[in-house]
KEZAVEX-918374 format. One record per residue: x, y, z of N, C-alpha, C in turn; residue number from 1. Coordinates in Angstrom, 1 decimal, always signed. Layout:
+--------+--------+--------+--------+--------+--------+--------+--------+--------+-----+
:     nX :     nY :     nZ :    caX :    caY :    caZ :     cX :     cY :     cZ : pos :
+--------+--------+--------+--------+--------+--------+--------+--------+--------+-----+
:      X :      Y :      Z :      X :      Y :      Z :      X :      Y :      Z : NUM :
...
+--------+--------+--------+--------+--------+--------+--------+--------+--------+-----+
This chain:
+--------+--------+--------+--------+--------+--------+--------+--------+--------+-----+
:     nX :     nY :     nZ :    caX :    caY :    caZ :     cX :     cY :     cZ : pos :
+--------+--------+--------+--------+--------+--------+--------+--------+--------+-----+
: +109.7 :  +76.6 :  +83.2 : +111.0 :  +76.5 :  +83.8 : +110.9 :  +75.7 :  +85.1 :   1 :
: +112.0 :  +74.8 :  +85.2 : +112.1 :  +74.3 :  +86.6 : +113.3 :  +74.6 :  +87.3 :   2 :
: +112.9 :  +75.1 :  +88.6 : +113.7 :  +76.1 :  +89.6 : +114.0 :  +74.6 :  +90.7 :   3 :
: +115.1 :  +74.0 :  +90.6 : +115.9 :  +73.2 :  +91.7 : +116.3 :  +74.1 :  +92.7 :   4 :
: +116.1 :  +73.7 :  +94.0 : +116.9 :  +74.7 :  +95.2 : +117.0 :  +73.4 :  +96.5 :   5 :
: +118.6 :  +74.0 :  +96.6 : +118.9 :  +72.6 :  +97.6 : +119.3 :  +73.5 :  +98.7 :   6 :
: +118.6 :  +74.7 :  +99.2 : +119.5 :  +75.5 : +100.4 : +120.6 :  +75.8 : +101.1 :   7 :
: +120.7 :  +76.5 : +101.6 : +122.3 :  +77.0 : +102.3 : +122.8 :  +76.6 : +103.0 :   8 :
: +122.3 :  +75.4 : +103.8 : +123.1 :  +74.8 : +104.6 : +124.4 :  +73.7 : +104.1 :   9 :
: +125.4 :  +73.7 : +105.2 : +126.5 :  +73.4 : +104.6 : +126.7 :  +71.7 : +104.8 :  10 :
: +125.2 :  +71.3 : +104.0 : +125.7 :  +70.0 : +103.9 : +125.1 :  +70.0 : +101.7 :  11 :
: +126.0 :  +68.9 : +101.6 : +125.4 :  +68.9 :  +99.9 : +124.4 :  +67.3 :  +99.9 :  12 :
: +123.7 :  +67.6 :  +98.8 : +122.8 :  +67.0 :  +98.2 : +123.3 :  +66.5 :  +96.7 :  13 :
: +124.2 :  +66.2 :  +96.7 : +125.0 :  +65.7 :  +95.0 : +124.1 :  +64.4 :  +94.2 :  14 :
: +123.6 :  +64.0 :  +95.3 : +122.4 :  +62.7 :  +94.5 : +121.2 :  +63.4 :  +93.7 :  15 :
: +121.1 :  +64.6 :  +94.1 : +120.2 :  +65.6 :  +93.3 : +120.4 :  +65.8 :  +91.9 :  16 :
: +121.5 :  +66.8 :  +92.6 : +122.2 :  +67.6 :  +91.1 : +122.9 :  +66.9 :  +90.4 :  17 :
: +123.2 :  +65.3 :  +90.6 : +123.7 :  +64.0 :  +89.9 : +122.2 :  +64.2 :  +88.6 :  18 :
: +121.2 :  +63.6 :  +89.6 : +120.4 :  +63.1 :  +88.7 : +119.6 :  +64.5 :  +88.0 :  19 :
: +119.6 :  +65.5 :  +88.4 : +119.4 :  +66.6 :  +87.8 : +119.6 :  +66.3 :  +86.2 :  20 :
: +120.6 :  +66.3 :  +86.1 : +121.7 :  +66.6 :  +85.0 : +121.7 :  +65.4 :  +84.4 :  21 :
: +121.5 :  +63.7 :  +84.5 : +121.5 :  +62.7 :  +84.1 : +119.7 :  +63.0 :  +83.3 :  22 :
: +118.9 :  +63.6 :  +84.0 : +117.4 :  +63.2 :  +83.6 : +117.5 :  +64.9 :  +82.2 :  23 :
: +118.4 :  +66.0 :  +82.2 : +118.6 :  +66.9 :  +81.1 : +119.1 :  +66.2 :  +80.0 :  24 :
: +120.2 :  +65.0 :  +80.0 : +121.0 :  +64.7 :  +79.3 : +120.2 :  +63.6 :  +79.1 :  25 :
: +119.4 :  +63.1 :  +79.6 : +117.8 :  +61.6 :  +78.8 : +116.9 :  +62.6 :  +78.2 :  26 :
: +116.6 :  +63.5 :  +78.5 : +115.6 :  +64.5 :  +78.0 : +114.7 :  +64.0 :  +78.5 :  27 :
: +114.7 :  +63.9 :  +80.0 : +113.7 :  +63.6 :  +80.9 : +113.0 :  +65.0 :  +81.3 :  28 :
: +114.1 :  +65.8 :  +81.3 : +113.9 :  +67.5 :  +81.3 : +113.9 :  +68.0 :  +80.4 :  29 :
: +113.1 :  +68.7 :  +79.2 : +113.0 :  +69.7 :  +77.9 : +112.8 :  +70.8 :  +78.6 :  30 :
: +112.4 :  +71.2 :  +80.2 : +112.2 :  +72.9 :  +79.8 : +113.4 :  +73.3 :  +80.7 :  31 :
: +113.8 :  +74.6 :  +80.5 : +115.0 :  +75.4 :  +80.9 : +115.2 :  +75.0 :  +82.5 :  32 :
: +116.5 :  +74.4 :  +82.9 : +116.8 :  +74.6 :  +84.6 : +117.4 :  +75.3 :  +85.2 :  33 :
: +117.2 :  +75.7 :  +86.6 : +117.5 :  +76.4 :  +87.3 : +118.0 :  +75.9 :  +88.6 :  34 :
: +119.3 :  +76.0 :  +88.8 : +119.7 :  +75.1 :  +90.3 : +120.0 :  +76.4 :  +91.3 :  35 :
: +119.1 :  +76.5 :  +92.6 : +120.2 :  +77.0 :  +93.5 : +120.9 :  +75.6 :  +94.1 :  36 :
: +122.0 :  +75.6 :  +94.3 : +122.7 :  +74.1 :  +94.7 : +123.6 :  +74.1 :  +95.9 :  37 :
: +123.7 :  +75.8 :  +96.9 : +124.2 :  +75.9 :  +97.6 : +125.5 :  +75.1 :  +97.7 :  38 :
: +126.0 :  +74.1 :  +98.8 : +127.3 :  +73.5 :  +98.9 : +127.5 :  +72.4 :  +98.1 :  39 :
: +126.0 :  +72.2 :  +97.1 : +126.0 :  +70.5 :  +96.8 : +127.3 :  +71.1 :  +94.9 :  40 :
: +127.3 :  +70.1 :  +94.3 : +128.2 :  +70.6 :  +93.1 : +127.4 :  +70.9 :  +91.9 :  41 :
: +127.7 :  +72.2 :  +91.2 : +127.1 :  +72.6 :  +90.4 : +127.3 :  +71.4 :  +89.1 :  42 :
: +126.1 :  +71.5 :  +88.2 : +126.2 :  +70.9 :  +87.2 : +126.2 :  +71.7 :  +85.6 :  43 :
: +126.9 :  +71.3 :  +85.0 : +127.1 :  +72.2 :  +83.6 : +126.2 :  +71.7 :  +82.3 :  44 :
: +125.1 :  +71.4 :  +82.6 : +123.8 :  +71.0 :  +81.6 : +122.8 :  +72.6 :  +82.6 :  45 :
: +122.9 :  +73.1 :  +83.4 : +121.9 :  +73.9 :  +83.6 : +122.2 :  +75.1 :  +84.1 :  46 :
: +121.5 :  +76.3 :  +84.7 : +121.9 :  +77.5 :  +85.1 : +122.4 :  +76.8 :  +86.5 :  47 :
: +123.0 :  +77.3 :  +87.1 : +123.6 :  +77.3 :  +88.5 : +124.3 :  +78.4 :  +89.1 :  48 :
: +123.3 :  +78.4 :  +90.5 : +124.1 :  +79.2 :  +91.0 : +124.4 :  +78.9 :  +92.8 :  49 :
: +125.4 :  +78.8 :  +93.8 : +125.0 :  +78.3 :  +94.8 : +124.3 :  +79.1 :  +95.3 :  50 :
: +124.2 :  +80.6 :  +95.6 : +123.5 :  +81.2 :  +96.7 : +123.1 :  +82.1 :  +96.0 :  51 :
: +121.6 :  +82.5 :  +96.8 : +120.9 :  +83.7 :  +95.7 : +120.3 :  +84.9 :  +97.1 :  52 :
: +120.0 :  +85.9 :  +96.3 : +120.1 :  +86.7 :  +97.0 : +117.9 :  +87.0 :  +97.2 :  53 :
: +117.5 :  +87.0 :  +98.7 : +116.1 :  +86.7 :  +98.5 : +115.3 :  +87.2 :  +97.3 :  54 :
: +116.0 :  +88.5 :  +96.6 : +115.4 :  +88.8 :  +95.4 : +115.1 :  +88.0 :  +94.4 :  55 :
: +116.8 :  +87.5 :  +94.5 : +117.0 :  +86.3 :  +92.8 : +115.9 :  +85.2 :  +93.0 :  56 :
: +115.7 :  +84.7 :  +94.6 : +115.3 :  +83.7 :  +94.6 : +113.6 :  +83.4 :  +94.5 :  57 :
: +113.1 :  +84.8 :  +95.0 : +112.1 :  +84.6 :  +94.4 : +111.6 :  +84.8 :  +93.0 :  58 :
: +112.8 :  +85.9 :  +92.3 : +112.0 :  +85.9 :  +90.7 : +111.8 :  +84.6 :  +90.5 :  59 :
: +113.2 :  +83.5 :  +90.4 : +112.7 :  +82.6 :  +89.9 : +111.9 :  +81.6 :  +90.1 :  60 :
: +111.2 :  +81.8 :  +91.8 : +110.0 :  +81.3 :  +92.2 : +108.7 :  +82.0 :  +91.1 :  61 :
: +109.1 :  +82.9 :  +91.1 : +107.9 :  +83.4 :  +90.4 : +108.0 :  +83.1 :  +88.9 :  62 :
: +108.9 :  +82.8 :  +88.3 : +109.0 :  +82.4 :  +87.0 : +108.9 :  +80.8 :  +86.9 :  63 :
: +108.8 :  +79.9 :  +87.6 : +109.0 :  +78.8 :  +87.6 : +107.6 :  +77.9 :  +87.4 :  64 :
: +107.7 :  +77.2 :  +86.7 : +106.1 :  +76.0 :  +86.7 : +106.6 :  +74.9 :  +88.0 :  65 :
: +107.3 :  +74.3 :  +88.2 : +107.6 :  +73.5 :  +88.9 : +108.7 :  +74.2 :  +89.7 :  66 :
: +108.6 :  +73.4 :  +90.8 : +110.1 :  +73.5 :  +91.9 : +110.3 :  +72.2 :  +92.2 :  67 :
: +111.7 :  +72.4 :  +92.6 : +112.0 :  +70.7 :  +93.1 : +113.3 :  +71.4 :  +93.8 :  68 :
: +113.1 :  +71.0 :  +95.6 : +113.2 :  +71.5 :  +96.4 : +113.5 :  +70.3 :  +97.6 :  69 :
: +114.9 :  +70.8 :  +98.3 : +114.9 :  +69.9 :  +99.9 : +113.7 :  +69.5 : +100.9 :  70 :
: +113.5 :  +69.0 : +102.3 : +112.2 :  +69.4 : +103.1 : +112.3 :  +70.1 : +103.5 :  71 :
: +113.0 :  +71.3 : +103.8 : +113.0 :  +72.7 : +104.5 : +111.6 :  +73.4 : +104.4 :  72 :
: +111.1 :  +73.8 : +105.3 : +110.0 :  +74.4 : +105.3 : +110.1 :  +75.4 : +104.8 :  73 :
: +110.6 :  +76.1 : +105.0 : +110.9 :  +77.8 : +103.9 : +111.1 :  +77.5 : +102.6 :  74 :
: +111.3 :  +76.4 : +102.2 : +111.2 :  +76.4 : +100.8 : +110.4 :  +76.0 :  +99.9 :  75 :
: +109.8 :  +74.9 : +101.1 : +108.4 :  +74.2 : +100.5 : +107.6 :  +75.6 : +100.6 :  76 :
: +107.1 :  +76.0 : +101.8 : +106.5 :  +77.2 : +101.9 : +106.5 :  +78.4 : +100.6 :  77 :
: +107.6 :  +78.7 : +100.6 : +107.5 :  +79.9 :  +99.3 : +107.4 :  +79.4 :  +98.3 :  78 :
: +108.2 :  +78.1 :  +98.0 : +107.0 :  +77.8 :  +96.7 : +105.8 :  +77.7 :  +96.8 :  79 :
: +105.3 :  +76.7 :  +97.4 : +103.8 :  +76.8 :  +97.4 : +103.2 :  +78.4 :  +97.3 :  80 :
: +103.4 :  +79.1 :  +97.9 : +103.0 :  +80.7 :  +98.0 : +103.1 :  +81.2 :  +96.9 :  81 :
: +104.0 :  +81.0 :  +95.5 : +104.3 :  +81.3 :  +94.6 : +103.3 :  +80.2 :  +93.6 :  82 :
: +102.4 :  +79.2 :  +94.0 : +101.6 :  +78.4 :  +93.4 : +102.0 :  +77.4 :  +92.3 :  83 :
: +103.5 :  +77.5 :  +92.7 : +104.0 :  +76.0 :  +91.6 : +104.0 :  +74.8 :  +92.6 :  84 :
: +104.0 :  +74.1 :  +91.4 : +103.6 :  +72.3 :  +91.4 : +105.1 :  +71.8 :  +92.0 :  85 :
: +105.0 :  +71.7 :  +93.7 : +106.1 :  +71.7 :  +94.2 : +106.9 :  +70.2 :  +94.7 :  86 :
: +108.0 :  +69.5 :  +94.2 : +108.4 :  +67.9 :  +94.3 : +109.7 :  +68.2 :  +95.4 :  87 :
: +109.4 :  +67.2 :  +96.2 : +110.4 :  +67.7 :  +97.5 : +110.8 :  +66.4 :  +97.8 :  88 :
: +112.8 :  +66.3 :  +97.8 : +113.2 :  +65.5 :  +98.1 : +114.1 :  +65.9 :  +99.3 :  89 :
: +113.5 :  +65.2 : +100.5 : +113.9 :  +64.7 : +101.7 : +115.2 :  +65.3 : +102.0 :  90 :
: +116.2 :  +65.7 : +102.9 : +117.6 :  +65.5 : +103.2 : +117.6 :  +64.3 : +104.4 :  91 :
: +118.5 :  +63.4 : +103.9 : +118.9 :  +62.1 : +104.3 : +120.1 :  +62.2 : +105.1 :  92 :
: +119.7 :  +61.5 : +106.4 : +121.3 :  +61.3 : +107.4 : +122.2 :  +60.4 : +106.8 :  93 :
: +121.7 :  +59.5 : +106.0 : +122.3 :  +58.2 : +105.5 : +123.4 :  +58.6 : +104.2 :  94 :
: +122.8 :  +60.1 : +103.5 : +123.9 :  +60.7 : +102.7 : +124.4 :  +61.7 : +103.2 :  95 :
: +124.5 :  +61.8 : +104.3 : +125.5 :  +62.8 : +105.5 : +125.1 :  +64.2 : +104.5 :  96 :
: +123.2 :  +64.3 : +104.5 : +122.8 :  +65.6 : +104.0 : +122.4 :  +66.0 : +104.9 :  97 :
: +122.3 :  +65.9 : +106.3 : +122.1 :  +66.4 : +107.5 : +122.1 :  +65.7 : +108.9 :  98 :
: +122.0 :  +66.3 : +109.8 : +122.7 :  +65.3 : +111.2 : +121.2 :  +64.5 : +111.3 :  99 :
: +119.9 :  +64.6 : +110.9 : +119.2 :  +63.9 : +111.2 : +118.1 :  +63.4 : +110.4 : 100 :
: +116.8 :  +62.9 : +110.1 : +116.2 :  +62.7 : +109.2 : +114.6 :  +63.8 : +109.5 : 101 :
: +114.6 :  +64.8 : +110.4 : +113.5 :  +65.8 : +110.6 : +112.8 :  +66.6 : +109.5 : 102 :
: +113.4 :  +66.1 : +108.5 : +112.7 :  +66.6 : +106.7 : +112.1 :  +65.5 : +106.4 : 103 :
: +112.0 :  +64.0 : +107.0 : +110.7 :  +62.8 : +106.5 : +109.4 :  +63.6 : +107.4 : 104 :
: +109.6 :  +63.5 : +108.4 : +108.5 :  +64.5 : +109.2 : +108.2 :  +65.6 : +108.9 : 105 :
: +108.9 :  +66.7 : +108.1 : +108.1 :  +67.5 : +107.6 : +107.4 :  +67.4 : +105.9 : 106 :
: +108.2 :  +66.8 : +105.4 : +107.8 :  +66.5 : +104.1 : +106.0 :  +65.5 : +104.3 : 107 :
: +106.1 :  +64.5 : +105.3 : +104.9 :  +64.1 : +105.3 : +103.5 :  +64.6 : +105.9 : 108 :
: +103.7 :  +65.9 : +106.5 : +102.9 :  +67.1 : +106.9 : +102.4 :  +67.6 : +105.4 : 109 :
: +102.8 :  +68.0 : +104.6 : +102.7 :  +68.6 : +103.1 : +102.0 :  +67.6 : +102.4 : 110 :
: +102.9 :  +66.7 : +102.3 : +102.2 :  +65.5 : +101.6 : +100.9 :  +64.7 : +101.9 : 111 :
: +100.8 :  +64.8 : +103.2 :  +99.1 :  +64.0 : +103.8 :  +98.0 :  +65.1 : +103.4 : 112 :
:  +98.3 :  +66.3 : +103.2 :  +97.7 :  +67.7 : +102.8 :  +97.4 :  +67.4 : +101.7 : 113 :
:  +98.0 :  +66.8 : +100.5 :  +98.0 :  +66.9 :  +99.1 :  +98.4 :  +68.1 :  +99.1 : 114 :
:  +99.8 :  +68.7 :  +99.1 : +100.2 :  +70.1 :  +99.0 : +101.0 :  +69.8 :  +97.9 : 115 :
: +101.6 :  +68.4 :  +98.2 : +103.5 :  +68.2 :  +97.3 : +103.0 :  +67.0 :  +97.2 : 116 :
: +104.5 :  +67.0 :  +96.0 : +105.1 :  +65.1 :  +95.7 : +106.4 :  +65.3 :  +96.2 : 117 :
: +106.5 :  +63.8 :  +96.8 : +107.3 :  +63.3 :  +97.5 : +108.5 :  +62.7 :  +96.9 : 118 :
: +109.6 :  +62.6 :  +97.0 : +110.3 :  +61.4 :  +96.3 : +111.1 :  +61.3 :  +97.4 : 119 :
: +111.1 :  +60.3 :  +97.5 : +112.0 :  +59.4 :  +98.5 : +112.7 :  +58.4 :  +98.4 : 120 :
: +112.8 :  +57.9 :  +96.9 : +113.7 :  +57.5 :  +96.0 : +114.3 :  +58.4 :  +95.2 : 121 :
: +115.5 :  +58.6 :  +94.9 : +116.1 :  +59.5 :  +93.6 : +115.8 :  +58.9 :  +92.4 : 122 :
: +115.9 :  +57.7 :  +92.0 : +115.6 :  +56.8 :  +90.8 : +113.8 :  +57.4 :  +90.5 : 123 :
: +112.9 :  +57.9 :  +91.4 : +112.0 :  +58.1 :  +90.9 : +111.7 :  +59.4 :  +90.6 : 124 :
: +112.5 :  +59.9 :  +90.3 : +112.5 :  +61.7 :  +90.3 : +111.2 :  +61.5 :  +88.7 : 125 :
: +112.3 :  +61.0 :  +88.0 : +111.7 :  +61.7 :  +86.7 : +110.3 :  +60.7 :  +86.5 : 126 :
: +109.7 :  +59.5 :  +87.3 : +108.7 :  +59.7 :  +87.1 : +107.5 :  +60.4 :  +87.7 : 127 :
: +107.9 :  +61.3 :  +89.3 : +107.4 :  +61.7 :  +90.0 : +107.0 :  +63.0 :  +88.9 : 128 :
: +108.7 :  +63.7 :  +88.3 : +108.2 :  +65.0 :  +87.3 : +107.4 :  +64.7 :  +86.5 : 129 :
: +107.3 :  +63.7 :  +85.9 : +106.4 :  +63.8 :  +84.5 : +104.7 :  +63.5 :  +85.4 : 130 :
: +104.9 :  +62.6 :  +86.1 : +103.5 :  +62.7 :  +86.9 : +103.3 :  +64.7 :  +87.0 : 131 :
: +103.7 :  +64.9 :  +88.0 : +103.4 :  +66.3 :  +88.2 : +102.7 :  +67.3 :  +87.1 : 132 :
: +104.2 :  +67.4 :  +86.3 : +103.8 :  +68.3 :  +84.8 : +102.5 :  +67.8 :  +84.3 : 133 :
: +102.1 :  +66.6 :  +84.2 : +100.9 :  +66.1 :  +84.0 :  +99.7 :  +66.7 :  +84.8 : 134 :
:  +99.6 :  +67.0 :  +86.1 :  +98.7 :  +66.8 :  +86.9 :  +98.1 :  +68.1 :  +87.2 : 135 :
:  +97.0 :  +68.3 :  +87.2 :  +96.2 :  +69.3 :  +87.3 :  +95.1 :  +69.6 :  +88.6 : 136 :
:  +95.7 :  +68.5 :  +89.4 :  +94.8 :  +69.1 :  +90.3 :  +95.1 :  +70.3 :  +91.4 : 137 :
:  +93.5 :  +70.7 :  +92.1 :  +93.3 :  +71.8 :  +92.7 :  +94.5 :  +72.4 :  +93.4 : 138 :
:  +95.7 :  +71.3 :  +94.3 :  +96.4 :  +71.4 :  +95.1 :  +97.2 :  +72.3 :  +94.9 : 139 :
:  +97.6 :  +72.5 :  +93.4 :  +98.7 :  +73.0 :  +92.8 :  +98.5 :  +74.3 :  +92.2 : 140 :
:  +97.2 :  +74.7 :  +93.0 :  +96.9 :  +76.0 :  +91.9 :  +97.5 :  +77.2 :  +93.1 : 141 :
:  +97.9 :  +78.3 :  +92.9 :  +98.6 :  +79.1 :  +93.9 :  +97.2 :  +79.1 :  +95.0 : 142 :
:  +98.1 :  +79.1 :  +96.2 :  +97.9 :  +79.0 :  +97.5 :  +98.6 :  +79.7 :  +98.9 : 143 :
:  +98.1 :  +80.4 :  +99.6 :  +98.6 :  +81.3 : +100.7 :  +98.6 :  +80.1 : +101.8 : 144 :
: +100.1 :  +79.3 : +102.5 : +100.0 :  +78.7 : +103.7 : +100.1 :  +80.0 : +104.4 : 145 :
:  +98.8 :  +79.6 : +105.2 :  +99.0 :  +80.4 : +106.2 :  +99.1 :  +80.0 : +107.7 : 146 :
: +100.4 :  +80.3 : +108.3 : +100.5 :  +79.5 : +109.5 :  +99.7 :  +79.9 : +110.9 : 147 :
:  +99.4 :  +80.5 : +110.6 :  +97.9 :  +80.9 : +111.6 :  +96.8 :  +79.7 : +111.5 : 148 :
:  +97.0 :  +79.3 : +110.4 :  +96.0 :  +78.2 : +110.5 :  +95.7 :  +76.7 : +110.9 : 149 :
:  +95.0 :  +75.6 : +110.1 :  +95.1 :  +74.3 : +110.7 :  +96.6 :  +73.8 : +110.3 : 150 :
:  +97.4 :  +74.2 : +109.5 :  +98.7 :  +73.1 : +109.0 : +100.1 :  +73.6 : +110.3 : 151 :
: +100.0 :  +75.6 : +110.8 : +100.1 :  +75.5 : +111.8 : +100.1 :  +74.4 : +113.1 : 152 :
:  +98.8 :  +74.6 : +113.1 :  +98.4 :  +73.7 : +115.0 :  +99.0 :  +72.4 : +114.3 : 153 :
:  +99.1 :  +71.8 : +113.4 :  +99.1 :  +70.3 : +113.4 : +100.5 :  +70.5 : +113.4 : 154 :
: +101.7 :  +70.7 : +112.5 : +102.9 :  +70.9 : +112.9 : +103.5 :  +71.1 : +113.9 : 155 :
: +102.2 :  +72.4 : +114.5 : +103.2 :  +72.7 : +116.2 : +102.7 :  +71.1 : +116.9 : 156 :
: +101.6 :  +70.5 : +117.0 : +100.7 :  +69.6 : +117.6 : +102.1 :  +68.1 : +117.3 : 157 :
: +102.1 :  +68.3 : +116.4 : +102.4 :  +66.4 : +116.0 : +104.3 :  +66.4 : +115.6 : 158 :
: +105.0 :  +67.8 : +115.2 : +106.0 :  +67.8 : +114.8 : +107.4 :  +68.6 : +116.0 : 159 :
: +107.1 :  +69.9 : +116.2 : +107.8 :  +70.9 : +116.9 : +106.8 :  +72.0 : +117.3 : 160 :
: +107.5 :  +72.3 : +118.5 : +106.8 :  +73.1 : +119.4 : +107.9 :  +74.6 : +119.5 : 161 :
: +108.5 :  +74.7 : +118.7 : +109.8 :  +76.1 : +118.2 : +108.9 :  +76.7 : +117.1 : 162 :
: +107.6 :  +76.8 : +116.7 : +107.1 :  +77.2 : +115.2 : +106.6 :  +78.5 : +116.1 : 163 :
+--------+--------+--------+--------+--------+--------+--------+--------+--------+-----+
């Protein structure tokens, strides 16, 4: 299963759940989806729900092989902690998905890690997914971030000093 979650903040992400639903209807996607899609617009090729309640939202962390997920750190985080193969697309000022671009800087803390895949193009979603589904390395096998540690200091060090 792949578990989409675009968080609760009240900006949408429709370039998402556009191509969500464009890569279900190519059969870019064959296994079952899951959107939380918060304010962005639900799509009718998959389950959808905007807001989940922390229970819902981890079962389906915990049921999920893949996530594909905003750069929110609490999201990237619990998936990873739930040990799926986690693909994280940015929120962008340029698609008025938030007042600033502070998810390229977090997303590239994850990524220099080999934690996640990146997409920073939407056009490259689905080859980012089939790379992933494919990929077996170490990175993706469940993993405890623990912020006590080195990904802590370098975050608080190189990113924000509010962690």
């Amino acid at each position: 299963m792949i578990f989409v979650t675009l968080g609760t903040q009240n900006f949408k992400m429709d370039r998402v759940t556009r191509k969500i639903s464009e890569m279900i209807d190519n059969s870019d996607i064959v296994k079952e989806v899951v959107v939380q899609h918060g304010y962005s617009n639900a799509i009718s090729n998959a389950t959808c729900v905007s807001m989940m309640s922390s229970e819902m939202f981890e079962n389906y962390l915990n049921k999920a092989e893949i996530v594909i997920c905003h750069g929110g750190t609490s999201s990237i985080i619990k998936s990873l902690n739930y040990g799926n193969k986690t693909i994280v697309i940015p929120r962008l000022v340029e698609y008025k998905e938030h007042v600033d671009n502070h998810q390229l800087e977090i997303v590239e803390v994850f990524e220099s890690a080999g934690l996640i895949s990146v997409v920073n193009n939407i056009d490259n979603l689905p080859s980012i997914l089939k790379d992933t589904i494919e990929n077996e390395k170490d990175t993706f096998k469940k993993i405890k971030v623990n912020f006590s540690g080195e990904l802590k200091k370098y975050i608080k060090k190189n990113i924000v000093d509010w962690i």
